[in-house]
C-alpha positions in Angstrom: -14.2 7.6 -25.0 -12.7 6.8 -21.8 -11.8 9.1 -19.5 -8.2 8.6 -17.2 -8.4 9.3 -13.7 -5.7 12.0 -12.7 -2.3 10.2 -11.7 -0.6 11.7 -8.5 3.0 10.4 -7.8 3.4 9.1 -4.3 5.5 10.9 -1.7 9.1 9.2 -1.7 9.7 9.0 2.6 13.3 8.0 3.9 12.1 7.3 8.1 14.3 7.3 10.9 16.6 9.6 10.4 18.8 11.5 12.8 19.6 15.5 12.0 22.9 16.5 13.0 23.5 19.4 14.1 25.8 21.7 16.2 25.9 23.2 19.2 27.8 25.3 21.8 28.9 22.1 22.8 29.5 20.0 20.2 27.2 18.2 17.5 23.9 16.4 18.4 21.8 13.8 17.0 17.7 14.6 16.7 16.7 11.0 16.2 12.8 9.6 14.7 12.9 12.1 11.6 10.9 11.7 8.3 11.8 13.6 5.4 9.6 13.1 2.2 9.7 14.1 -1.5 6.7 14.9 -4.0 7.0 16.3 -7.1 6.6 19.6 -5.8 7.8 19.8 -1.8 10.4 18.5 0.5 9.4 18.0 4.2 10.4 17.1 7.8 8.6 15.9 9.5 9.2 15.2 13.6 9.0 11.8 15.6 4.9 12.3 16.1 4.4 13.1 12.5 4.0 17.1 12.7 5.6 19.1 10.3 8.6 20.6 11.0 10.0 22.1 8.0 8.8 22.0 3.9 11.0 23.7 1.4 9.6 23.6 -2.6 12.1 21.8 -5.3 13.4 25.7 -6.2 13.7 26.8 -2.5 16.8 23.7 -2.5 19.8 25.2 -3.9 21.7 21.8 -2.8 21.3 18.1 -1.8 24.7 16.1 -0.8 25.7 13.0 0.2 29.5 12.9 0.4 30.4 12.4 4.1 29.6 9.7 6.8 29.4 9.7 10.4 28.6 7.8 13.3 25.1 7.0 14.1 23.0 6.6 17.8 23.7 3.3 17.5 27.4 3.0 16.5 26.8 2.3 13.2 28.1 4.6 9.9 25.7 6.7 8.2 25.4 8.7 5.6 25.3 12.2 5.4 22.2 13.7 3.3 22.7 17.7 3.7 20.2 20.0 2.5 20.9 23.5 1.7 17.6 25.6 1.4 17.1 29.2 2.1 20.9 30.3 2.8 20.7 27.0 5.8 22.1 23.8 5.6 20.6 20.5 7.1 22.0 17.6 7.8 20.7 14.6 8.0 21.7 10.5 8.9 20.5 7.8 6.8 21.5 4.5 5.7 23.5 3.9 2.4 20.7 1.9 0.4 17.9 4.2 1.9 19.5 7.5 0.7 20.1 5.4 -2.5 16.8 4.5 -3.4 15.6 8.3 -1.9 18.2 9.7 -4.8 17.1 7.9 -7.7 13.7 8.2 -7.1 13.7 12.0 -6.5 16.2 12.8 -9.6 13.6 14.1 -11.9 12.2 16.7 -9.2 15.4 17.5 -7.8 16.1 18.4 -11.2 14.2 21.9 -10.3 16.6 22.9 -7.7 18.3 26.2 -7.9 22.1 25.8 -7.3 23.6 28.1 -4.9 25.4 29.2 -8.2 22.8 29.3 -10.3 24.5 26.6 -12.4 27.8 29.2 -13.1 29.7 26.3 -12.0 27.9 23.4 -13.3 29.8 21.7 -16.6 27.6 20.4 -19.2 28.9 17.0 -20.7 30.1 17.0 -24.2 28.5 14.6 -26.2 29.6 11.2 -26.9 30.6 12.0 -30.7 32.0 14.8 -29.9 34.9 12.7 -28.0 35.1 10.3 -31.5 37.9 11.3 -33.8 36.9 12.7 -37.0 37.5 10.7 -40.3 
């Protein structure tokens, strides 16, 4: 018999982002952010690699990507916000980057408790259910 060594899935990491975030006078932009995925955690971490923040997949009640704006350097970014224990965070990332960060975390984000609790959330009908009947 041969025995498996235990598998661990690799942290998913989108680098270099910027947090937005507001102030008495006006937004600001927190450049040289990390914010990385497992299976079980979501963190921030700051430009020297200490941990800012960590939130579990059932902690996030949202994750949206539905705005852009302007980044450091002029360019459009998108906006990945994070709502986690009644606080939203906003974050700056490219397009491709929040892409790949999204499809790879789909299965654990899957544990996320909507701010809801899913009240809201439509289940699809099944295909044959949109065929007509004979």
């Amino acid at each position: 018999m041969t025995r498996r060594r235990p598998t661990t899935t690799p942290a998913v990491e989108l680098r270099d982002l910027e947090l937005l975030t507001s102030t008495e006078d006006g937004d600001l932009l927190l450049p040289g952010l990390t914010l990385s995925a497992s299976p079980d955690v979501v963190t921030v971490s700051g430009p020297s690699q200490d941990v800012l923040r960590s939130w579990t997949w059932s902690e996030i009640t949202g994750l949206d990507a539905d705005r852009w704006e302007w980044g450091l350097e002029g360019h459009p970014l998108q906006v990945l916000e994070l709502s986690a224990c009644g606080r939203s965070h906003r974050f700056l990332v490219g397009a491709p980057e929040l892409s790949a960060f999204l499809a790879a975390t789909s299965g654990w984000s899957l544990n996320m408790t909507p701010d809801d609790d899913g009240a809201g959330i439509e289940r699809p009908r099944r295909a044959s259910s949109l065929l007509p009947r004979r």
